[in-house]
C-alpha positions in Angstrom: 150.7 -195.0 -17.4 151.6 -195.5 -13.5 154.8 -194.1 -11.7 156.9 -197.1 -10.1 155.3 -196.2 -7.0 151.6 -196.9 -8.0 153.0 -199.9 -9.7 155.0 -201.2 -5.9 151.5 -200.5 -4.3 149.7 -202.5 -6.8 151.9 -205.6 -7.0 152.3 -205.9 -3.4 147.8 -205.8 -3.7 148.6 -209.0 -6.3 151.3 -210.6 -3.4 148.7 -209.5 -0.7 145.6 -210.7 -1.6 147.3 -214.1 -3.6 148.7 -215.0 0.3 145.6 -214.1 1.9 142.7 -216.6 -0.2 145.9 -219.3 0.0 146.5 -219.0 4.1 142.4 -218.7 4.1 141.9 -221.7 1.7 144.6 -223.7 3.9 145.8 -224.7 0.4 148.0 -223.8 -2.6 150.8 -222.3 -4.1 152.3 -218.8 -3.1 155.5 -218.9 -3.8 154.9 -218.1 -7.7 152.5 -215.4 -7.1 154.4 -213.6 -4.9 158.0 -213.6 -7.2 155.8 -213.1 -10.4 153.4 -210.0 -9.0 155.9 -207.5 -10.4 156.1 -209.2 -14.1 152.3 -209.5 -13.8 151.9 -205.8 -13.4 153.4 -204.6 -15.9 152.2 -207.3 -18.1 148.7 -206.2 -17.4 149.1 -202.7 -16.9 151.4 -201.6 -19.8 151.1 -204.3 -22.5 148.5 -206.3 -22.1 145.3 -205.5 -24.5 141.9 -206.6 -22.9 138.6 -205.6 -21.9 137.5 -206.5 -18.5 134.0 -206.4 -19.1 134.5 -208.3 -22.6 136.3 -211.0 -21.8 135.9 -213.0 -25.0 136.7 -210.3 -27.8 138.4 -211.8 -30.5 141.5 -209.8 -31.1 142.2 -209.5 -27.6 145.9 -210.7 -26.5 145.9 -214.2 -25.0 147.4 -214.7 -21.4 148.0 -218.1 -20.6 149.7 -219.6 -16.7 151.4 -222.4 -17.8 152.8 -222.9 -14.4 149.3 -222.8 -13.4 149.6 -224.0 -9.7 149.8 -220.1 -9.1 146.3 -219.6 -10.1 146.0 -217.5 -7.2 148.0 -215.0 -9.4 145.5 -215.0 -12.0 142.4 -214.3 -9.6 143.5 -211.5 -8.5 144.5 -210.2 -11.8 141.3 -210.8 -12.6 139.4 -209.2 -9.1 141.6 -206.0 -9.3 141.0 -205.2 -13.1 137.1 -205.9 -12.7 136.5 -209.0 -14.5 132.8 -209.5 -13.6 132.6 -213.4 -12.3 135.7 -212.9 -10.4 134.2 -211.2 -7.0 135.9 -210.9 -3.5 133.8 -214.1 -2.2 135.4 -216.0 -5.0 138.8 -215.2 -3.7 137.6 -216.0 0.0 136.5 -219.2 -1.6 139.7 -220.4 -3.3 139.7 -224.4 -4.1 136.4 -224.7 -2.1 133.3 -226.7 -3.6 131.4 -225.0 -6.7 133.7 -222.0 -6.5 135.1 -220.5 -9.7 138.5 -220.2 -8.5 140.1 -223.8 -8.3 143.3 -224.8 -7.4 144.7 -224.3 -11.0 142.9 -222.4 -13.6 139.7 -224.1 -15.3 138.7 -222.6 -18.9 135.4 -223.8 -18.4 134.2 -221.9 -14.9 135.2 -218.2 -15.5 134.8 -215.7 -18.9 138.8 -214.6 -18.7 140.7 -217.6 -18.4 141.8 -218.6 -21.8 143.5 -222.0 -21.1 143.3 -224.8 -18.4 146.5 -225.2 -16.8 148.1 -227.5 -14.3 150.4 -230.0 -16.0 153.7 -228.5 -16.6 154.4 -227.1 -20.5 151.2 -228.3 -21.4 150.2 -224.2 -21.2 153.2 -223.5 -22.8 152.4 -226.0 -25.7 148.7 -224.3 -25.8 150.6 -220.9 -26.3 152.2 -222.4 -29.4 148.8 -223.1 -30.5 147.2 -219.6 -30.1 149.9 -217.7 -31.4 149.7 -220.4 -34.7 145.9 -219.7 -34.9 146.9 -216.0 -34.9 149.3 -215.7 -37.5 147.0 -218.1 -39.8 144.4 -216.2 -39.6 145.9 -212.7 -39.7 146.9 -214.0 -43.1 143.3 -214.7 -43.8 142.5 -211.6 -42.6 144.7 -208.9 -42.2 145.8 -206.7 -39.2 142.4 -204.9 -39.8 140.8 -207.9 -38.0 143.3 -210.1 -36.5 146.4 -208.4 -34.9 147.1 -209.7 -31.4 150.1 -211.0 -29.0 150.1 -214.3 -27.1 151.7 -214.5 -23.6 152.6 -217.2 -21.4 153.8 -217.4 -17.8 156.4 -220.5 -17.3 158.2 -222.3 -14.6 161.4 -223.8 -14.7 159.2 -227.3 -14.1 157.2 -226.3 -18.1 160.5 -226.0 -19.2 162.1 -229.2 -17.6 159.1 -231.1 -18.8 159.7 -232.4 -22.3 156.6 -231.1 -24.2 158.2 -227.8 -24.0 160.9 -228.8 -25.9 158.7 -230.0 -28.7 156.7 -226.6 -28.4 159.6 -224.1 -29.0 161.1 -226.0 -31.8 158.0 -225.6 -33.6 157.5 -222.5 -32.6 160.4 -221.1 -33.8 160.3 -223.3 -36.4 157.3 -221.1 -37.8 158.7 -217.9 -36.3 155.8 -216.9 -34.1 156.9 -213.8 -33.9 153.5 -213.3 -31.7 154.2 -215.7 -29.1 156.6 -214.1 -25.7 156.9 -216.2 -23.0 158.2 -215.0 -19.3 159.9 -217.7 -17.3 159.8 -216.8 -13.9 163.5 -218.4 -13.8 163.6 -218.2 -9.4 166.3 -221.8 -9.6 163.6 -223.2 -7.1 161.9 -226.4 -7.7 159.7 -228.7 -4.8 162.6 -230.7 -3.7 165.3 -227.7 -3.6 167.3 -225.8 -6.3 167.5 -226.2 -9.7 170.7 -227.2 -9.7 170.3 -230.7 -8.3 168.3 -231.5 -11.3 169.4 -230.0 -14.3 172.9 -227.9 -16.1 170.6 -226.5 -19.0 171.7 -223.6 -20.3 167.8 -222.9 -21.1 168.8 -219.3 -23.1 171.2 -221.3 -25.3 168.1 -223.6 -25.7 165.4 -221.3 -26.9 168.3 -220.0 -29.1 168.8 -223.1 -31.0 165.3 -223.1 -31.5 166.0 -220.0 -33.3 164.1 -217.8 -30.6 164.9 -214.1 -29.7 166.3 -214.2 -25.9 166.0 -211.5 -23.5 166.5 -211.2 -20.0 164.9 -208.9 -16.8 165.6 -208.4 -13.3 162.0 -209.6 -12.4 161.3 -207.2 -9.5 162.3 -203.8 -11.6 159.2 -202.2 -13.0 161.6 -200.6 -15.8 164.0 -203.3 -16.8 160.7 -205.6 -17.5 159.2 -203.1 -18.8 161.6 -202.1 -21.5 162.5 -206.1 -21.8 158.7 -206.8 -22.5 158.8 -203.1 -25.0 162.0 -205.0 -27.2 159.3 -208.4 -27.6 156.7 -206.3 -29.1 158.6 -205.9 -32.7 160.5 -209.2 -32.6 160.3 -211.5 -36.2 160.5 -214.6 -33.9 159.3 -216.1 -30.8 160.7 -214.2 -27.5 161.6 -216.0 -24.6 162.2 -213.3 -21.8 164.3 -214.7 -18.8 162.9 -213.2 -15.8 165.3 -213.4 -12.8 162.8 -213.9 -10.1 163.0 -214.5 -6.0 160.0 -217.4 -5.2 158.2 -215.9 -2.5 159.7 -212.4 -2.4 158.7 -210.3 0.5 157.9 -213.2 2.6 160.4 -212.8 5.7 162.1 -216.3 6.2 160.2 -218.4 3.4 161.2 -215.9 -0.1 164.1 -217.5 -1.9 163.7 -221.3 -0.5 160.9 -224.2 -1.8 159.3 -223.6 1.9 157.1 -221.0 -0.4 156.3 -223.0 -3.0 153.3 -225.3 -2.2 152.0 -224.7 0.9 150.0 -221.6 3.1 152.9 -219.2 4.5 151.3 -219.7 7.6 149.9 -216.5 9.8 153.6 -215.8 11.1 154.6 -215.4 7.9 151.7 -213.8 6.5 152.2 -211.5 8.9 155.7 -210.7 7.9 154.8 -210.1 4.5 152.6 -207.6 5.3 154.7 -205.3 7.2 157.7 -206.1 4.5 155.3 -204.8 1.6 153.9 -202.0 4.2 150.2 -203.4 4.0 147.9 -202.2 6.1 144.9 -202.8 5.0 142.2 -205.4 6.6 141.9 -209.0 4.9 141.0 -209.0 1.6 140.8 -205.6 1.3 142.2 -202.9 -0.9 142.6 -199.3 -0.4 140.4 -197.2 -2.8 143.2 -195.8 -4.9 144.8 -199.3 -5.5 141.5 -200.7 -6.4 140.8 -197.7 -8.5 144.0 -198.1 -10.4 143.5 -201.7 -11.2 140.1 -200.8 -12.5 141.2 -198.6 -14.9 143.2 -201.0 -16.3 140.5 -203.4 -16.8 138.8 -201.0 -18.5 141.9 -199.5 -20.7 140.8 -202.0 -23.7 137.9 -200.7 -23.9 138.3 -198.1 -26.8 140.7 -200.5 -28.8 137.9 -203.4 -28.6 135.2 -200.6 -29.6 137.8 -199.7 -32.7 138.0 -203.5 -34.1 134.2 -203.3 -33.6 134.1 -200.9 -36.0 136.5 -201.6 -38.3 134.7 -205.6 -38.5 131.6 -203.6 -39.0 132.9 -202.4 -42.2 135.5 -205.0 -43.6 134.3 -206.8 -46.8 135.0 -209.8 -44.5 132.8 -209.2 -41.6 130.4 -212.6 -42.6 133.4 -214.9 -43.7 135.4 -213.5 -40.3 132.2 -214.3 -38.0 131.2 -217.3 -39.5 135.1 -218.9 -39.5 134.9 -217.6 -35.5 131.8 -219.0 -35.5 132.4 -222.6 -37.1 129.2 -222.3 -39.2 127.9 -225.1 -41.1 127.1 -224.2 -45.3 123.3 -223.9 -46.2 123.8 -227.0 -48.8 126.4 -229.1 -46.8 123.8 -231.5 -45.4 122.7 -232.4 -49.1 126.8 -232.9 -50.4 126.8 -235.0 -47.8 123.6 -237.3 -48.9 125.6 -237.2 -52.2 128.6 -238.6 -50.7 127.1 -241.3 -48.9 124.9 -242.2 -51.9 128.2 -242.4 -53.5 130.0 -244.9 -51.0 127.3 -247.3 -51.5 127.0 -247.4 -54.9 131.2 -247.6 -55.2 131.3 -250.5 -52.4 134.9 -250.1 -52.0 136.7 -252.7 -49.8 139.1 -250.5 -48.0 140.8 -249.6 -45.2 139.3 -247.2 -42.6 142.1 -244.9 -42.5 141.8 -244.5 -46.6 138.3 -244.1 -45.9 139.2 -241.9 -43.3 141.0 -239.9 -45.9 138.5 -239.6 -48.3 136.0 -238.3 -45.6 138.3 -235.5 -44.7 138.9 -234.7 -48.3 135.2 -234.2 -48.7 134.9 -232.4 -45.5 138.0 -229.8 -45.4 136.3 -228.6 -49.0 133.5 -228.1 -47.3 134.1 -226.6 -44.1 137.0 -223.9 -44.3 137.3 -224.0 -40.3 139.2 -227.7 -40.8 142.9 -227.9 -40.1 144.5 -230.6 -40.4 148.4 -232.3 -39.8 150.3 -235.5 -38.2 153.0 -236.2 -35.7 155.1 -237.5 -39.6 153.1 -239.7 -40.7 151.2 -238.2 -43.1 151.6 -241.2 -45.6 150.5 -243.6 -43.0 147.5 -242.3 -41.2 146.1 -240.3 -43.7 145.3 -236.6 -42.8 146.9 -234.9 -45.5 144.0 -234.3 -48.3 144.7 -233.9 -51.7 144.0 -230.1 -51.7 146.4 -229.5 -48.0 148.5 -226.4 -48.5 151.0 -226.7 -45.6 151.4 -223.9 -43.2 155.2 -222.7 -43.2 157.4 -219.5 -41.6 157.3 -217.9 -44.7 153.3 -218.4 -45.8 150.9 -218.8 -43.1 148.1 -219.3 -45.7 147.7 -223.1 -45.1 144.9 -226.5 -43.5 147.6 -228.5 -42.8 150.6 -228.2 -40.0 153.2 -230.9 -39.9 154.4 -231.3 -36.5 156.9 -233.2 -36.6 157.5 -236.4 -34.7 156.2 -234.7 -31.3 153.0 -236.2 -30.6 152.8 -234.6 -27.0 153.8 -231.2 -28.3 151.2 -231.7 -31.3 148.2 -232.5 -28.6 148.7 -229.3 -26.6 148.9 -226.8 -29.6 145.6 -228.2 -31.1 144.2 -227.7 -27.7 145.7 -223.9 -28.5 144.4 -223.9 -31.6 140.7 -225.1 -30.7 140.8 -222.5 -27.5 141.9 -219.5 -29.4 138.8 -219.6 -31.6 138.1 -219.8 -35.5 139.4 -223.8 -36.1 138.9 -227.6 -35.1 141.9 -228.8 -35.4 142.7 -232.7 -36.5 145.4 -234.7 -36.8 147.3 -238.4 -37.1 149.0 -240.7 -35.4 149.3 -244.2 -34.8 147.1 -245.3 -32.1 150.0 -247.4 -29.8 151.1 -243.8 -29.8 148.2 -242.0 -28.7 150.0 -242.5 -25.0 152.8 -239.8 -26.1 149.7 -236.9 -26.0 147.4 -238.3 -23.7 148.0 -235.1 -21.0 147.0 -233.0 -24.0 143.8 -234.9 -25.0 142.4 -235.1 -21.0 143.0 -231.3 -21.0 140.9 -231.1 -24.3 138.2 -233.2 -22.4 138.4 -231.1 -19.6 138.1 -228.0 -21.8 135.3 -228.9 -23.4 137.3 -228.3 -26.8 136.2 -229.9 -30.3 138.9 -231.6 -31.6 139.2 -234.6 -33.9 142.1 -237.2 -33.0 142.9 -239.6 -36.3 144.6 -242.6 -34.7 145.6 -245.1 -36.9 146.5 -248.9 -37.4 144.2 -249.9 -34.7 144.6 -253.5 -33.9 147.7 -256.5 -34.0 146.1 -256.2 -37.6 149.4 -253.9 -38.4 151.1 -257.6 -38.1 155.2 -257.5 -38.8 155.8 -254.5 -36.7 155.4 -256.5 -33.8 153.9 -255.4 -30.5 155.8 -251.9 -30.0 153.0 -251.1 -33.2 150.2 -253.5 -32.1 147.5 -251.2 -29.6 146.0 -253.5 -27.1 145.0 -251.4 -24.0 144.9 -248.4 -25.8 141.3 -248.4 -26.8 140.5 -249.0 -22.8 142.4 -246.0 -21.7 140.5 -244.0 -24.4 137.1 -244.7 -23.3 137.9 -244.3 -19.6 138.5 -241.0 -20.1 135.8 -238.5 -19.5 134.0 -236.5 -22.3 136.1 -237.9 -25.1 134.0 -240.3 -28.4 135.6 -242.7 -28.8 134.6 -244.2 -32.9 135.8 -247.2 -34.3 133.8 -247.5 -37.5 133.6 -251.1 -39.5 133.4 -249.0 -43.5 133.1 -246.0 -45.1 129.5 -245.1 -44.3 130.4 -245.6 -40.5 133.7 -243.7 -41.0 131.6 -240.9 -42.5 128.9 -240.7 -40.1 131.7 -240.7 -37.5 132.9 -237.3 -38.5 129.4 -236.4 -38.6 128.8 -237.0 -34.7 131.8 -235.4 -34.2 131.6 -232.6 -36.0 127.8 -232.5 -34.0 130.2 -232.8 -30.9 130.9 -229.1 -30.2 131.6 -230.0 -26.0 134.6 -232.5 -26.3 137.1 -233.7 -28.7 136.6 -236.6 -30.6 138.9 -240.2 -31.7 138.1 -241.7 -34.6 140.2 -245.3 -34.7 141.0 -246.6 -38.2 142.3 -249.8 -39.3 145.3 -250.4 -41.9 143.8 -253.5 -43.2 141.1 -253.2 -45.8 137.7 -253.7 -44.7 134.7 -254.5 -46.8 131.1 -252.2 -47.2 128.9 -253.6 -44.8 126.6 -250.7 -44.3 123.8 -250.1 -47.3 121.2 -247.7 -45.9 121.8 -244.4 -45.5 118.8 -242.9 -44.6 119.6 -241.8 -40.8 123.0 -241.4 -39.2 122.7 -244.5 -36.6 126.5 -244.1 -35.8 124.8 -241.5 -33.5 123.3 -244.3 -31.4 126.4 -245.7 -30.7 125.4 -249.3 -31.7 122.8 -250.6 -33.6 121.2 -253.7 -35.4 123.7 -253.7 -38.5 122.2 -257.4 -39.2 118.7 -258.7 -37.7 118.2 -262.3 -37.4 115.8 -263.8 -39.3 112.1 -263.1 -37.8 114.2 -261.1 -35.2 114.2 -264.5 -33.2 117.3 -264.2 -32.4 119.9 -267.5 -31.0 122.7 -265.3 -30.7 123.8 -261.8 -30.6 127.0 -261.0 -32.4 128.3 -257.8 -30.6 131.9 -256.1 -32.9 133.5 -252.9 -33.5 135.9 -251.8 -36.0 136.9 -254.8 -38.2 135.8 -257.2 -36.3 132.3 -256.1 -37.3 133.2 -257.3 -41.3 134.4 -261.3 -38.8 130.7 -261.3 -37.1 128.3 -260.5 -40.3 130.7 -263.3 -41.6 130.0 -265.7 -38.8 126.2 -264.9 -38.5 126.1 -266.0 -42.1 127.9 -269.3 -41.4 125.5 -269.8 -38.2 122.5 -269.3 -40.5 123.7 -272.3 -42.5 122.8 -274.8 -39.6 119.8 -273.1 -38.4 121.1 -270.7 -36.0 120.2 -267.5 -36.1 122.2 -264.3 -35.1 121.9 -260.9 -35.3 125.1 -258.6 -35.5 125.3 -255.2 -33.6 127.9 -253.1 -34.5 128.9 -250.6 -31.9 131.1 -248.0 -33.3 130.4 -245.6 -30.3 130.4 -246.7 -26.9 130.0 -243.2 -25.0 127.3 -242.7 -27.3 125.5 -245.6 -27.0 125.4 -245.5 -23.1 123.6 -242.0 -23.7 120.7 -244.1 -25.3 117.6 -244.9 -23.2 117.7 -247.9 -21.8 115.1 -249.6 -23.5 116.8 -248.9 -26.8 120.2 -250.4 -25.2 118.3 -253.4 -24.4 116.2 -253.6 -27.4 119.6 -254.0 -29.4 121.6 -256.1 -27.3 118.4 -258.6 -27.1 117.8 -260.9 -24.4 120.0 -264.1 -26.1 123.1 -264.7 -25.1 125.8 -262.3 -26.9 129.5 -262.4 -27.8 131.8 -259.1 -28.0 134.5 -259.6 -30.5 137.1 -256.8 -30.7 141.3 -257.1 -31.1 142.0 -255.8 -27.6 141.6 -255.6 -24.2 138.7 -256.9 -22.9 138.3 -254.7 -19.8 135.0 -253.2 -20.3 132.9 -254.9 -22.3 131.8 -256.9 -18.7 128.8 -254.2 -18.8 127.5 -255.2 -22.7 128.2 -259.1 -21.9 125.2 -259.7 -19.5 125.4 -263.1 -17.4 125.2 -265.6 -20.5 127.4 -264.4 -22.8 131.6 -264.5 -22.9 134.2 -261.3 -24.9 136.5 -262.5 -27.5 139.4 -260.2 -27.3 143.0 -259.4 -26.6 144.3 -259.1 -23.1 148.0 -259.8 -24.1 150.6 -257.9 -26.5 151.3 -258.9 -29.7 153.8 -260.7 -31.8 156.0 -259.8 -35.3 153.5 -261.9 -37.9 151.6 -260.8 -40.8 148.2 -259.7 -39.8 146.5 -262.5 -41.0 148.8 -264.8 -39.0 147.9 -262.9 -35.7 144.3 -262.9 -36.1 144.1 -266.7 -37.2 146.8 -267.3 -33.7 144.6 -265.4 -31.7 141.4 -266.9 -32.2 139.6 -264.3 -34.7 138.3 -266.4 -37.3 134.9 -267.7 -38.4 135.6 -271.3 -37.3 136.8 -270.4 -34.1 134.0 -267.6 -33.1 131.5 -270.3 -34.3 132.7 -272.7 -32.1 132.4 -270.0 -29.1 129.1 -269.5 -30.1 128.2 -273.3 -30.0 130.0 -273.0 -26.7 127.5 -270.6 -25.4 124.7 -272.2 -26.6 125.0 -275.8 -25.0 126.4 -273.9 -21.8 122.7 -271.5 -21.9 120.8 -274.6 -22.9 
C-alpha cells in the first residue's frame, strides 16, 4: 500500500506527535510509543481491518494495548486515521480533566478503544477473551458473518505478570488461531534491564503453550511486515517477538528506562525531531502524512459495506443481531412467573449455590447469549447446567468454558468476552478466592461490562476447611468497589430475582454470593421482584409496631425470621428486613430506606466483617458479625462458637432493649 518511505514519515508522525501531547501534558509514558511506532504502522496500515468512521462494526479486527501506559500510541492512531472523537485538542489535552484521552486507555470515553488497559496482562487476558468470543461465534455463524483477527500490544511487564501465564495456556489450549500478540520485547523495565529480574526464555514459553512463535526486527517495515503476513494463516495462537529499542530516536534517552515514564524533556524533544527530520510546527502534520493516515482510516470502509451486505441477506441476520444485541424472548417474562410459581409451591430447603444452579439452568435455556464456566470447580459452585456443551480446540460450538484453576486469567477473558460483543459471560468460584481476579472484576466495573460472578461457599458455614476456605472480609471488599451488585440472597426466590436485577444490570457486572449450607424458603409472594430494592420487609411485626428490627443477609436471614418468632413468644415484636442488595438499596429514596429500617432499634446479623453496616445500624442498635478468621469445625460448630444462634441473638436483642429503655 505505502513504499517504506511513506511508511518512515508516518511512524516518525506516531513518535512525533505521542512525545509532543506527553512533554505538553508534563506526564506519561513515551518510551513505548516511540519503539512501537514502526509495529503500529504496519499493523494499522497493512493488516489491520477497521472503519474509522464506524468504529463499532462487528466484524471488525480487535486491537487491544495491553501495556496500556502507552496510550499516547493509541491516540494518535486514532487522530491520524480519522477516528471522529479523537481531535487535535484531545491530544493537546492528554490526562487533563474531562478529556477523552487519559493516561491509559478508557473503553468507556472514546468509540475506538476496545479494552481498558493499564494493569499489566490484564489486556493480554482480555485478548484471550475476544479471540474465544470470535471463534464461538464464527461457529455459530460462519465466516459469512463472523471472520475477524484479534491483536494485542504487550510489554515484557504483561508478560512477567502472572495472569499472562494463565492466558496463553488457555489460549493455546483452544488454539486461537485468531489471537497474535506483538511483544514489544525492548529488555527495559522501570528499574533497569530485564535481566536483573528475570532468565525466561519467553519464546520457549509461548511454545509450551503450544503457540506458533515468530520473531521481527521491530523497526523494519518489511521483516514485520512479512512476520505479521506468516500470523495471518496460523492454526494456533501467534506470539510475534518484536525486537524493539524503548525510545528510539530519542538522542541520549532511546535504549535506557530514562524513556519510559516520564516527558523527554524539551532538550530531548528537540533531539528527536531533528533525528526523525521533523519539521513541522507542534502538533502538526504535513498534508501528505495526514492524508495518508486518512486513507487508512477509511480503507475498511468497502469491507464493512460488504459484511453489510452479506448480513442483509444471511438467513441469520435476526438470530445474529439479536445474539449482538442480548435481546430478551417475547414470552421469557411469563417462563419466568412459571418458575417462581414453581419454587414456592416446591419449598425446597436448599443451598443457594444449588439454587443458584437451577436458576441458571432455567435461564441459559432461555437466553442463548449465556456462557457459562468455573476456575475447576464445576461440582462445587455450580455453573455447569445440565444442558452445558463445553467449548474445546476441536468444537467451538459450546455455553460452557472450563478455565482451569486460573481465576485471575478467567476474570480478564470474561471481561474479553463481555467487550467483544454477543455474550454475558458467568462463572464460579469460591468466594475466599474471589481475591485471585479482583484486577479483572474492577476493570469490568470500570468498563461498564455485564457480567455475572458466581461465588460460592460464602460464610465460615463451609466449616472443616478451616479459615484458608472461610470468606470474612471478602464481602467488604466487594461492596467497596464501585459499580459492582453485590447479591447475597436468603432462597430460591431471592436467588432468582437476583439474576433478574442482574440481568436488568446492562452497566456493570454483577456477584451473586451463595451459601453451601442448605437454606430454607422464606420468601412466598412473588408478585413484584423486591430483590430490586435491595432490602425489604421480608417479615412485618405485628400491627407494624415494631420493638425491634431484625436486619440479615444471606443465611442469616433464615437465623432472624427464626429469632423474631422466638421474640414474639414473650411479647416482643420484630420485624425482619432482608437485604440481599446493598448497592441497590442505597439507590432507593430515602424515605423508603427509612420506612424499612424503622425507627426501633435494629440488629445487622451477617457471618463477616462488620465494616460497613455502621451506616444501616443508626445510634441504638449494635452488628452481629465476624471481624476475625475462622477455625477447622463443622459449620454448625462455628456458627454456635461464634455467637449465631437464636439464644444468643435473643439475648442481644434483650441487650438493646434495656440499654434503649
Amino acid at each position: 500500500m505505502n513504499d517504506n518511505s511513506q511508511l518512515t514519515k508516518m511512524a516518525s508522525a506516531v513518535r512525533i506527535l505521542s512525545a509532543e501531547m506527553i512533554e505538553k501534558a508534563k506526564s506519561g509514558h513515551p518510551g513505548m510509543p516511540l519503539g512501537m511506532a514502526d509495529i503500529a504502522t504496519v499493523l494499522w496500515t497493512r493488516f489491520l481491518r477497521f472503519d474509522a468512521q464506524n468504529p463499532n462494526w462487528p466484524d471488525r479486527d480487535r486491537f487491544i494495548l495491553s501495556n496500556g501506559h502507552g496510550s499516547a500510541l493509541l491516540y494518535s492512531l486514532m487522530y491520524l486515521t480519522g477516528f471522529r472523537e479523537m481531535t487535535l485538542e484531545e491530544l493537546k489535552n492528554f490526562r487533563q480533566w474531562g478529556s477523552k484521552t487519559a493516561g491509559h486507555p478508557e473503553k468507556t470515553l472514546v468509540d475506538g478503544i476496545d479494552f481498558s488497559t493499564g494493569p499489566l496482562g490484564q489486556g493480554l487476558a482480555g485478548g484471550v477473551g475476544m479471540a474465544l468470543a470470535e471463534r464461538i461465534l464464527n461457529a455459530s455463524f460462519t465466516d459469512e458473518l463472523v471472520n475477524h483477527k484479534t491483536y494485542v500490544f504487550v510489554g515484557d511487564g504483561c508478560l512477567m505478570e502472572g495472569i499472562s501465564e494463565e492466558a496463553i495456556e488457555l489460549a493455546g489450549h483452544l488454539r486461537l488461531n485468531h489471537l497474535i500478540v506483538l511483544w514489544d520485547d525492548n529488555h527495559i523495565t522501570i528499574d533497569g534491564t530485564t535481566a536483573i529480574t528475570s532468565s525466561t526464555d519467553m519464546k520457549k514459553r509461548f511454545e509450551a503453550s503450544q503457540w506458533l512463535v515468530l520473531s521481527c526486527d521491530g523497526h523494519d517495515f518489511d521483516s514485520i511486515t512479512e512476520a505479521l503476513t506468516q500470523a495471518q494463516t496460523a492454526d494456533k495462537p501467534v506470539l510475534i517477538d518484536c525486537h524493539t529499542i524503548i525510545g528510539y530516536g530519542a538522542p541520549t534517552k532511546a535504549g535506557t528506562p530514562k524513556s519510559h515514564g516520564s516527558p523527554l524533556g524539551a532538550d530531548e524533544l528537540a533531539g528527536l525531531r531533528r533525528a526523525l527530520n521533523w519539521t513541522n510546527p507542534p502538533f502538526e502534520v504535513d498534508e501528505d502524512t495526514l492524508s495518508a493516515w486518512r486513507a487508512v482510516g477509511t480503507k475498511g470502509a468497502d469491507a464493512r459495506k460488504n459484511w453489510e451486505e452479506r448480513l442483509n441477506r444471511s438467513s441469520q441476520k435476526e438470530t445474529f443481531l439479536a445474539r449482538l444485541n442480548q435481546e430478551i424472548p417475547a414470552d421469557f417474562k411469563e417462563k419466568l412467573k412459571a418458575y417462581k410459581e414453581k419454587l414456592v409451591a416446591e419449598k425446597q430447603t436448599i443451598a443457594t449455590r444449588k439454587s443458584s444452579e437451577n436458576a441458571l439452568n432455567f435461564l441459559t435455556a432461555e437466553l442463548p447469549f449465556l456462557i457459562g464456566g468455573s476456575a475447576d470447580l464445576a461440582g462445587a459452585s455450580y455453573t455447569k447446567t445440565a444442558t452445558a456443551k463445553p467449548v474445546c480446540a476441536t468444537d467451538y460450538h459450546g455455553d460452557y468454558i472450563h478455565y482451569g484453576i486460573r481465576e485471575h486469567a478467567m476474570g480478564g477473558i470474561m471481561n474479553g468476552l463481555s467487550a467483544h460483543g454477543g455474550f454475558l459471560p458467568f462463572a464460579g468460584t469460591f468466594l475466599s478466592f474471589v481475591d485471585y481476579m479482583k484486577p479483572a472484576m474492577r476493570l469490568a466495573c470500570l468498563m461498564e461490562l455485564p457480567i455475572w460472578y458466581v461465588l460460592t461457599h460464602d460464610s465460615v458455614g463451609v466449616g472443616e476447611d478451616g479459615p484458608t476456605h472461610q470468606p470474612i472480609e471478602q464481602l467488604v471488599s466487594l461492596r467497596a468497589t464501585p459499580n459492582l451488585l453485590v447479591f447475597r440472597p436468603c432462597d430460591s426466590v431471592e436467588m432468582i430475582e437476583s439474576y433478574e436485577c442482574a440481568l436488568q444490570n446492562q452497566t456493570g457486572p454483577s456477584a451473586l454470593i451463595c451459601s453451601r449450607q442448605a437454606l430454607p424458603l422464606l420468601r412466598f409472594d412473588i408478585a413484584e421482584n423486591k430483590t430490586r430494592y435491595g432490602g425489604y420487609v421480608l417479615r412485618e411485626a405485628v400491627d407494624k409496631k415494631r420493638d425491634i428490627t431484625l436486619i440479615a443477609t444471606g443465611s442469616e436471614v433464615s437465623l432472624a425470621v427464626a429469632v423474631a418468632e422466638k421474640l414474639a413468644e414473650n411479647q416482643i415484636q420484630a420485624t425482619v428486613v432482608s437485604m440481599p442488595c446493598r448497592e441497590l438499596f442505597e439507590r432507593q429514596p430515602l424515605a423508603y430506606q427509612e420506612a424499612t429500617l424503622g425507627s426501633a432499634p435494629r440488629l445487622i446479623i451477617e457471618a463477616g466483617s462488620t465494616m460497613g453496616w455502621d451506616r444501616f445500624v443508626g445510634e441504638s442498635g449494635a452488628v452481629l458479625g465476624i471481624d476475625h478468621f475462622g477455625a477447622s469445625a463443622p459449620g454448625e460448630t462455628l456458627f454456635r462458637k461464634y455467637g449465631f444462634t437464636v439464644e444468643n441473638v435473643e439475648r442481644i436483642v434483650y441487650n438493646l432493649l434495656e440499654a434503649n429503655a
